[in-house]
C-alpha positions in Angstrom: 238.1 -228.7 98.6 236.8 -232.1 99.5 239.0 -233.0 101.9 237.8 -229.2 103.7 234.1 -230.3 103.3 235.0 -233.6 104.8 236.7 -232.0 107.9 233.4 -229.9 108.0 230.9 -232.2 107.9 232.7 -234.6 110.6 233.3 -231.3 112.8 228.9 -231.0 112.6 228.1 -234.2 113.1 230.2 -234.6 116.1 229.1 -231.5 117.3 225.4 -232.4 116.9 226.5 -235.9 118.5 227.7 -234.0 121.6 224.6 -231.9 121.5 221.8 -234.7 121.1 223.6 -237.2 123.8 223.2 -234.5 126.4 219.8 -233.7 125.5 219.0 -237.3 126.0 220.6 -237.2 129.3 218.9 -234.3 130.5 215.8 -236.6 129.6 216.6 -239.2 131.0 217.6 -237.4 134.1 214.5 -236.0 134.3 212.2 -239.0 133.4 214.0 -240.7 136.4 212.1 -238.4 138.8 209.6 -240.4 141.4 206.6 -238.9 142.1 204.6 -239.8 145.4 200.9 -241.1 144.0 197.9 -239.3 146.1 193.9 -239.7 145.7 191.3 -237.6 146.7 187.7 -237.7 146.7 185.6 -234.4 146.4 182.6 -235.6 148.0 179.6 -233.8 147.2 175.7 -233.6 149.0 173.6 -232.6 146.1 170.5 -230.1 146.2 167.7 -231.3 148.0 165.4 -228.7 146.7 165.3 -226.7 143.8 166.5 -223.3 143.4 164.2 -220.1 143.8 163.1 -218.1 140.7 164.9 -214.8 140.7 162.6 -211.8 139.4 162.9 -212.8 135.2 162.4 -216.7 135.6 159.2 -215.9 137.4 157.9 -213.5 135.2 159.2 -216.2 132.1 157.1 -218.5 134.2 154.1 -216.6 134.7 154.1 -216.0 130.9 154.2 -219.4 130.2 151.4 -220.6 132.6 149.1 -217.8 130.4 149.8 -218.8 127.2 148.8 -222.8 128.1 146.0 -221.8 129.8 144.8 -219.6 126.5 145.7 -222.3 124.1 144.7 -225.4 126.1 141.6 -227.7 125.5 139.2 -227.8 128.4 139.9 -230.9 130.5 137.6 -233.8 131.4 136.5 -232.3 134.5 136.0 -228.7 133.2 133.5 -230.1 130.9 131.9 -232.4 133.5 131.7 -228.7 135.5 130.1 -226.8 133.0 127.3 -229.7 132.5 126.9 -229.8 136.4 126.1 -226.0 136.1 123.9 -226.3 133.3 121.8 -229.0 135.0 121.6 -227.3 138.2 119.9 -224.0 136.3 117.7 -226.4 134.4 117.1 -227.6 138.0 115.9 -224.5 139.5 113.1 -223.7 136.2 111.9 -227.0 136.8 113.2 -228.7 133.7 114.8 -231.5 135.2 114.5 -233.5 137.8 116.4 -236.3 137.6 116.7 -237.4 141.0 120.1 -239.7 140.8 121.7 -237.0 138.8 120.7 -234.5 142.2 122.0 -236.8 144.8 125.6 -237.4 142.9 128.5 -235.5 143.8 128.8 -232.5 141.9 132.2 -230.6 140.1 131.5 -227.8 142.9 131.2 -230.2 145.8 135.0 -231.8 144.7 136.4 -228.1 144.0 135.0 -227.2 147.1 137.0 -230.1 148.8 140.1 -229.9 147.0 139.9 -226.0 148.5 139.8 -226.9 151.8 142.4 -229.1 151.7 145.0 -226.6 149.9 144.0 -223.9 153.0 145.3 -227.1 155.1 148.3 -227.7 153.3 151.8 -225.5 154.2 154.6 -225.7 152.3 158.0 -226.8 154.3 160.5 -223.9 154.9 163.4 -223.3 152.5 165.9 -222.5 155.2 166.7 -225.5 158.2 167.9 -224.6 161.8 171.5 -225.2 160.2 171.1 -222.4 158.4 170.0 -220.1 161.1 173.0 -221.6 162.9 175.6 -221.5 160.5 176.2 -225.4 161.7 178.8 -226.0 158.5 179.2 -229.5 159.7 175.3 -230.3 158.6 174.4 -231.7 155.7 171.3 -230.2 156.0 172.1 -226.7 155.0 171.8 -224.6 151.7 169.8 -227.2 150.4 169.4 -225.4 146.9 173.5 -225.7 146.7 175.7 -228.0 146.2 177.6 -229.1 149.5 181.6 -230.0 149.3 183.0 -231.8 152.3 186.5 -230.5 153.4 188.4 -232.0 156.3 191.5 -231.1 158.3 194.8 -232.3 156.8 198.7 -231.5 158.0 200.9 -230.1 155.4 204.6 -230.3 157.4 203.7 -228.7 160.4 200.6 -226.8 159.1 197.2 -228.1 159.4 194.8 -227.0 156.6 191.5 -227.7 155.2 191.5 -229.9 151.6 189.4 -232.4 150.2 189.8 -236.0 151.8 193.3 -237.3 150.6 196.0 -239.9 151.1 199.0 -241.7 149.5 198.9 -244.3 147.6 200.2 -247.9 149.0 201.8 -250.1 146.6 199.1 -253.1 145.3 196.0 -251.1 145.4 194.4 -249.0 142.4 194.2 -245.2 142.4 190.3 -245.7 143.0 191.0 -248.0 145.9 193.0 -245.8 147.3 190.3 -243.3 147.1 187.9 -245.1 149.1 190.7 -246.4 151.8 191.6 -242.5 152.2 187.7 -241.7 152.9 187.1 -244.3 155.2 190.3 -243.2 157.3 189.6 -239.3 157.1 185.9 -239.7 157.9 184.8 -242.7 159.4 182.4 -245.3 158.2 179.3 -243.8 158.9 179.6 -241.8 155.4 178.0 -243.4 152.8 179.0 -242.1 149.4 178.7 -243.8 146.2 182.1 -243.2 143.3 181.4 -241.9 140.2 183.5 -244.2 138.7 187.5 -245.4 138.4 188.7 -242.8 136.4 189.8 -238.9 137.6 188.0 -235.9 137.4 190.7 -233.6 138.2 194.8 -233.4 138.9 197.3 -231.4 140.7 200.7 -231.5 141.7 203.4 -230.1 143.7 206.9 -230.2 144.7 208.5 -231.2 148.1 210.7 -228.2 149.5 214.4 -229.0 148.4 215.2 -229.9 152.1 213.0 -232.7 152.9 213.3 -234.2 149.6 214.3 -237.9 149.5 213.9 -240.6 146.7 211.1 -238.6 145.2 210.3 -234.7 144.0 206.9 -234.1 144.7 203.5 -235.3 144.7 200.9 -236.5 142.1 197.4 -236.2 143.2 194.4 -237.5 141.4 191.2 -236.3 142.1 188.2 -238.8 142.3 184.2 -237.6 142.4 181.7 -239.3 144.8 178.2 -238.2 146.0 176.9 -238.3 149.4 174.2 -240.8 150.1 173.5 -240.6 153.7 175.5 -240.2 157.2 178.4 -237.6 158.1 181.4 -237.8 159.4 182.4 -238.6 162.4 183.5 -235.5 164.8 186.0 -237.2 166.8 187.8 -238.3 164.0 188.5 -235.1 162.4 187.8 -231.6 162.3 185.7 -230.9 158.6 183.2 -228.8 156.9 180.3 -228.6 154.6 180.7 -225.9 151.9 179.3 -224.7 149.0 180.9 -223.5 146.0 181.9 -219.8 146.9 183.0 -221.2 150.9 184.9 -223.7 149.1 187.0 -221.8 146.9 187.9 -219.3 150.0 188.8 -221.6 152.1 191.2 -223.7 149.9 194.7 -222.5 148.8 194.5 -220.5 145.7 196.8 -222.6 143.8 195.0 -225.9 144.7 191.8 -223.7 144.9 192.0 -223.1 141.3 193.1 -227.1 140.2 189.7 -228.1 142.0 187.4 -225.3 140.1 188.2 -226.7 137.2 185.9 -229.7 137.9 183.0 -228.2 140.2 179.4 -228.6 139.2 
């Protein structure tokens, strides 16, 4: 009987032996896999103006205007216009006539002013001439939305439209590589200013089996910066200005759906 359990329990332990030692392999196979290092920067214009009311928020806002003016004190000058009117109907019964009081501008005579210039005033249009043109490589379109910039990028023999990228070079930081791969895919006439040196966003992919060398695939981290002033420039690459809804049709789904995860 011992000798039996003996046999047993040296039979299970080898077994599990075998088992564990190729599991370690397999991981260690695997943890062996290079990845390629990628940044890139989703640069984004921010509004300009704000958005329009739709037909609730207006209504919300008309509401609100109401109840402050029901419930507010009368202001400075409201009280310095009820005296001027009270003064001027003493004026005209002959019970005053206080002749620097007459000759100083009155409540009226500043509303009056104030009118004339509002009549003057015009507010600026909501919509630019690169709206009316559809001119995506403007900056100054949409300018309640958020703009994303997209450039032209080959993928093997196809070129597509992503979000400014490039590979990593050994010596410099994922965040330096960020900014070396906007300067090279747009020009230095962009001025953008980094969030900061960590990632917003990831995604990866695998090289076909065919053109894969020392490494498997790619690693791409994504870093956020905002437009400050400038564009890019035309000659060095084909790109676009898109809002959110443009931007997700125009990017493959799969990496489509990696950058939605950390739009504004």
């Amino acid at each position: 009987m011992l000798k039996r359990a003996v046999k047993t329990f040296l039979s299970h332990s080898t077994s599990h032996r075998v088992k564990c030692a190729a599991t370690n392999a397999a991981t260690i196979d695997q943890s062996n896999n290079k990845w390629d290092l990628y940044a890139g920067v989703l640069v984004e214009r921010l509004p300009v103006i704000t958005k329009s009311l739709n037909k609730i928020e207006q209504e919300y806002l008309d509401h609100l205007k109401q109840l402050e003016f029901e419930q507010s004190s009368k202001s400075d000058f409201e009280m310095r216009d009820e005296k001027d009117k009270l003064i001027a109907q003493l004026s005209q019964k002959g019970k005053h006539d206080d002749v620097d009081t007459a000759l100083q501008q009155t409540a009226q005579d500043l509303k009056d002013a104030w009118k004339d210039e509002l009549h003057q005033f015009q507010l600026g249009p909501r919509t630019t001439e690169a709206d009316h043109k559809n001119d995506v490589k403007s900056t100054n379109r949409k300018l309640e939305e958020t703009l994303f910039l997209l450039v032209e990028q080959r993928l093997g023999e196809e070129k597509v439209m992503l979000l400014p990228q490039g590979k990593r070079v050994n010596g410099e930081t994922m965040r330096q590589t960020a900014e070396r791969v906007l300067k090279e895919n747009c020009g230095d006439d962009i001025d953008v200013m980094f969030y900061g040196n960590a990632p917003c966003g990831f995604y990866k992919w695998k090289y076909p089996s065919a053109i894969r060398g020392e490494t498997v695939g790619a690693k791409l981290f994504f870093y956020r910066a905002s437009h400050k002033k400038g564009n890019v420039i035309e000659k060095e690459t084909h790109f676009q200005w898109l809002d959110k809804v443009e931007l997700e049709e125009k990017l493959p789904k799969e990496y489509a759906q990696s950058v939605s995860q950390f739009l504004l």
